[in-house]
N, C-alpha and C positions, 0 to 999 in steps of 0.2 A: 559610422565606424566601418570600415573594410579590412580583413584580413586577407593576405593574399594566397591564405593557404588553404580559404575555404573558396568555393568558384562562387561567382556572382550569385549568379541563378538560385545556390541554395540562400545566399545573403538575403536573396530578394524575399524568398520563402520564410524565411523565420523572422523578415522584417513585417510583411504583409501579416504572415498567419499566426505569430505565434506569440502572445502575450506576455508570458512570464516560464518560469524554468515545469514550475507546477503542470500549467497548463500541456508543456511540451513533457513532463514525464506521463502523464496520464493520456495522452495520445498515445505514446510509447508502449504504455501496460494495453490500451485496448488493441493496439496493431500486432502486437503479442500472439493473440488469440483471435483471430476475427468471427469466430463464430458464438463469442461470449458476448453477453449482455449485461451489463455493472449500473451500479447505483453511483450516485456521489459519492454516499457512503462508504460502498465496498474501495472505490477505488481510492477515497484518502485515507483508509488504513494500507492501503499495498503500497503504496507515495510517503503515507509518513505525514500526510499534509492536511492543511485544515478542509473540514468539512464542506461551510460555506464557498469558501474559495475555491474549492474541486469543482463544485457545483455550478459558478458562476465560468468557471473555465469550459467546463464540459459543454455549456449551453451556447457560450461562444463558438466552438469547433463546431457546434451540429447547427448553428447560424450560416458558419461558412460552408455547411455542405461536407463537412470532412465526416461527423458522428451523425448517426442517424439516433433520432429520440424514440422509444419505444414506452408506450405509457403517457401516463399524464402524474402533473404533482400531486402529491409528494411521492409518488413511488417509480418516478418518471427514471429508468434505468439508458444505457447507449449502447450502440453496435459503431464499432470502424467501418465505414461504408464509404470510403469517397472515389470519384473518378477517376479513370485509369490514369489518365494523369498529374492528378495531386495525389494517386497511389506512389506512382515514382518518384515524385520529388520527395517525399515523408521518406521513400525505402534509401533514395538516396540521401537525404539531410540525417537519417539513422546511422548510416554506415559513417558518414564523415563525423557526428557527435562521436561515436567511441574513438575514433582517433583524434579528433581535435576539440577536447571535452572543456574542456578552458576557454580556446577564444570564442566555440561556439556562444557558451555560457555569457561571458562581456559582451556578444552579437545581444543575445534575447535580454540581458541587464543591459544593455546602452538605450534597448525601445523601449524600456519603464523610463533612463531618466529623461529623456527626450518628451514623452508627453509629459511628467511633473513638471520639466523646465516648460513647455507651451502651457497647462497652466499657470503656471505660478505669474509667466509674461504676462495674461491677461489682466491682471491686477495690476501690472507696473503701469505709474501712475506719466501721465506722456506731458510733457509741454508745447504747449498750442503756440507756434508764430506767429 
């Protein structure tokens, strides 16, 4: 899916980095503050959003280098720590979310159903020639 209203480059950013809307608001709350450290927990009360799922998001960002983990499970909390240049792609793909908070949203919803639909192919059943 391509919007022409958003530039490639951030497309490319929230196709590569960003799993679901969850994951991408709780980036958001820790780049907020980058001197805080959050739990899962804290940060799927400020989101709104489930627990496990915070958690599974948060682990994903500090995989890609974006959150840095502080601790260990279960009390394992994160800092915003990433490169100066995936600082600027976030600060830039922030600025373009508040004004194009919609087709972003169908950007980061089209990469859920894109891997559902490559699951779900794996199962379709093929005919041998």
């Amino acid at each position: 899916m391509t919007d022409p209203l958003i530039p490639e480059d951030i497309q490319q950013f929230f196709l590569r980095n960003i799993d679901s809307i969850v994951q991408w608001e709780a980036l958001l709350l820790l780049r907020a503050d980058r001197s805080k450290e959050l739990t899962a927990k804290a940060v799927a009360g400020s989101i709104f959003a489930n627990e496990q799922e915070t958690a599974n998001s948060l682990a994903q960002l500090a995989a890609r280098e974006i959150l840095v983990p502080i601790g260990t499970q279960p009390s394992v909390s994160y800092r915003y720590q990433p490169n100066a240049g995936m600082d600027r792609s976030i600060g830039r793909a922030a600025d373009l979310y508040r004004q194009y908070l919609i087709p972003i949203t169908h950007l980061i919803h089209s990469k859920s159903k894109t891997k559902v639909q490559e699951f779900a192919d794996a199962f379709k059943i093929r005919r041998k020639d």
